[in-house]
C-alpha positions as CSV (number, residue, x, y, z in Angstrom):
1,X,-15.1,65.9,-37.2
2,X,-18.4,66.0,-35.5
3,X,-18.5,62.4,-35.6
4,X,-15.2,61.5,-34.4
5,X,-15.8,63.9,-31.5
6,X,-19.5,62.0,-31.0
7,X,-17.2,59.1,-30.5
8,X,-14.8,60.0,-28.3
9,X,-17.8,61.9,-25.6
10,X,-19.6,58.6,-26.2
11,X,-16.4,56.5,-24.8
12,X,-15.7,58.3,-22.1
13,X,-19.0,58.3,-20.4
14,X,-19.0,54.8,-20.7
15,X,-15.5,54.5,-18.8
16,X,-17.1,56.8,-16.3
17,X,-20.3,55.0,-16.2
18,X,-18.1,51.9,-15.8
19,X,-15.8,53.6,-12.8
20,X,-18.8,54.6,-11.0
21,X,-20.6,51.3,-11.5
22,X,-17.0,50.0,-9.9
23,X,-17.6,52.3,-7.0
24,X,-21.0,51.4,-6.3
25,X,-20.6,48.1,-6.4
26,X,-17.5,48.0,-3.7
27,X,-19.1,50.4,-1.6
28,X,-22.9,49.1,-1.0
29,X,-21.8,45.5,-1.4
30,X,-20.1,45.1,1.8
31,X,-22.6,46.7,3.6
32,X,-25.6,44.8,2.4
33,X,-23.7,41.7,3.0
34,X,-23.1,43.2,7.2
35,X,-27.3,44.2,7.0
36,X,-28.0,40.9,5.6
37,X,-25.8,38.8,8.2
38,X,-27.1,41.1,11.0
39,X,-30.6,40.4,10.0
40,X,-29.6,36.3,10.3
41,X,-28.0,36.6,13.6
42,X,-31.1,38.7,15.1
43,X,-33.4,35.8,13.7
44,X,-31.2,33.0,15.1
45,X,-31.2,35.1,18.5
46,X,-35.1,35.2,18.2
47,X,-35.4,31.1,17.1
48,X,-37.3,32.6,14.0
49,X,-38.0,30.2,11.4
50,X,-36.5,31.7,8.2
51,X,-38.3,28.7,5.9
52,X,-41.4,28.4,7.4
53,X,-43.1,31.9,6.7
54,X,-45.9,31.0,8.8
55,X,-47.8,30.0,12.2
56,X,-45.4,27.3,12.8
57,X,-47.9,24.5,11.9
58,X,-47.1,24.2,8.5
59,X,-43.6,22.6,9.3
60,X,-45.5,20.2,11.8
61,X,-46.4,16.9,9.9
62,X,-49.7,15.3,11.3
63,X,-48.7,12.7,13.6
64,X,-47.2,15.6,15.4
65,X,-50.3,17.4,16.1
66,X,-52.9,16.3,19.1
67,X,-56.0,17.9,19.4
68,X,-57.7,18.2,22.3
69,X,-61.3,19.0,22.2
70,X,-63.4,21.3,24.7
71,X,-66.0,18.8,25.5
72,X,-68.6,22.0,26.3
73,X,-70.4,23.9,24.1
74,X,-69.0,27.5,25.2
75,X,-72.3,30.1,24.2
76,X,-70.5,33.9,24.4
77,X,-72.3,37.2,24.3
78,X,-70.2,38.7,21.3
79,X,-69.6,42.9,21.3
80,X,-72.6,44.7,20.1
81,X,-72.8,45.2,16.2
82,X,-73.3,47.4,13.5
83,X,-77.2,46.7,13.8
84,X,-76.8,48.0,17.4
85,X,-78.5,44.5,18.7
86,X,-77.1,42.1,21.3
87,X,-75.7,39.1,19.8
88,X,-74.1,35.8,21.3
89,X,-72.1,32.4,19.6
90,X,-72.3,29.1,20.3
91,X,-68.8,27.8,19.8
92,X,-67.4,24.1,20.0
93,X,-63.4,24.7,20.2
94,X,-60.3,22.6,19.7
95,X,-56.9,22.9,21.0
96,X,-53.9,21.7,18.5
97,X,-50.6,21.0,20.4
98,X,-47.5,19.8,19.2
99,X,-46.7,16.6,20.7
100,X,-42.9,17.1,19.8
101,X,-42.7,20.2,22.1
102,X,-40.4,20.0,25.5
103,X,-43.4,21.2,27.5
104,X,-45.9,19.1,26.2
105,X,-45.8,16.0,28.3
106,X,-46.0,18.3,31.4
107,X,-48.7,20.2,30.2
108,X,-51.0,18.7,28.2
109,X,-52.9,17.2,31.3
110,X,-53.3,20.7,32.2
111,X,-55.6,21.8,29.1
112,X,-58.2,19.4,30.9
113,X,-57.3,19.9,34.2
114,X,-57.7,23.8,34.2
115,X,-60.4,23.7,31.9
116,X,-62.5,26.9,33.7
117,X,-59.0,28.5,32.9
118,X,-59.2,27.7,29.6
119,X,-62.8,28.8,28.9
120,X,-62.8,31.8,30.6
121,X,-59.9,33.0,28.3
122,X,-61.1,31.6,25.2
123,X,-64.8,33.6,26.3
124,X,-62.5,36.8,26.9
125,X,-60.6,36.8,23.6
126,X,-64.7,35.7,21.6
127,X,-66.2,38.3,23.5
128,X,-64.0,41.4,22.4
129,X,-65.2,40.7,18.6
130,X,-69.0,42.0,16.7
131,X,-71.1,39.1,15.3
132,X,-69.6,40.8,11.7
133,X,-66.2,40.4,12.9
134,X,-66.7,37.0,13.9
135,X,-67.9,35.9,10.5
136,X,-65.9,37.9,8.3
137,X,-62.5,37.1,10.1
138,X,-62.9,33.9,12.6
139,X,-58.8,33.1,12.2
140,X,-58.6,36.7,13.6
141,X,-60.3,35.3,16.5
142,X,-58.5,31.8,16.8
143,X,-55.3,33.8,16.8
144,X,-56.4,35.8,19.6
145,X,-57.5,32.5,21.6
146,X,-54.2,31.1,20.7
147,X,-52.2,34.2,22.2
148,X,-54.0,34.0,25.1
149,X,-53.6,30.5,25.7
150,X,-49.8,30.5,25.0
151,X,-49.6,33.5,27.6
152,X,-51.9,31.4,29.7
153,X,-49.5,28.5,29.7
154,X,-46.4,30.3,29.3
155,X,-45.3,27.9,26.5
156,X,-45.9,27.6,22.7
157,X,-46.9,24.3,22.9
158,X,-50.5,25.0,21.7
159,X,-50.2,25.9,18.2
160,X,-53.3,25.9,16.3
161,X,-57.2,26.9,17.7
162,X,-60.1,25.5,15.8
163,X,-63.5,26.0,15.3
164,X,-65.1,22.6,15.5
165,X,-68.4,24.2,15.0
166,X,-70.1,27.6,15.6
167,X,-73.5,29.0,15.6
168,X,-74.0,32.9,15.3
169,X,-77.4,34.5,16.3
């Protein structure tokens, strides 16, 4: 007896483990599918790149890419430090732009052209950071420079910044 009515509790939680599985599945289903094509259209609006996952210069190939060298050495007092000491970098920068962009051909002339432009925001954006900052994180800093030269611009056409060489002291 006691096994036959083991049996028979044992079935029916399984149908009702199956009805509610039923339920959930017809109920959350549909609306992850509406999140997840919300989510796609937002992206689309925002000319994300789903694939890329990245800066944007990943999906570049090489031929793509001109860089475009500051021909000055820039030397920038850096924030004071931990040590409490003034502190300054000697910087050599590079410019990557995409040659492929739509606003590249009318401004790439302007990179040289407005070079004291160019400078003075890459000095702003060096200057904000400690000489420890600077060597523990220098893409922090190139990220900075690059925002501020896209804003500077007003085009994405820059999309790399590169330490050719630096010299901390």
């Amino acid at each position: 007896m006691k096994k036959h009515l083991l049996s028979i509790i044992t079935t029916a939680l399984v149908v009702v483990n199956l009805i509610m599985s039923v339920v959930i599945v017809f109920t959350v289903l549909p609306t992850t599918t509406k999140i997840n094509n919300l989510v796609t259209e937002i992206c689309a609006a925002l000319a994300l790149d789903l694939e890329s996952g990245g800066d944007g210069t990943s999906s570049l190939k090489i031929e793509d890419l001109d860089p475009i060298a500051i021909e000055d050495e820039l030397t920038i007092n850096l924030k004071t430090g931990e040590d409490g000491k003034d502190h300054f970098a000697i910087i050599q920068v590079a410019i990557i732009t995409n040659k492929k962009h739509e606003d590249y051909k009318s401004l790439v002339g302007s990179i040289t052209e407005k070079s004291s432009l160019v400078k003075d925001a890459i000095i702003a954006e060096v200057s904000d950071f400690s000489i420890e900052e600077l060597k523990a994180h220098p893409e922090d800093v190139q990220q900075k420079i690059l925002d501020s030269l896209q804003r500077l611009f007003n085009s994405r056409f820059i999309v790399k910044v590169s330490f050719e060489s630096i010299v901390y002291q």
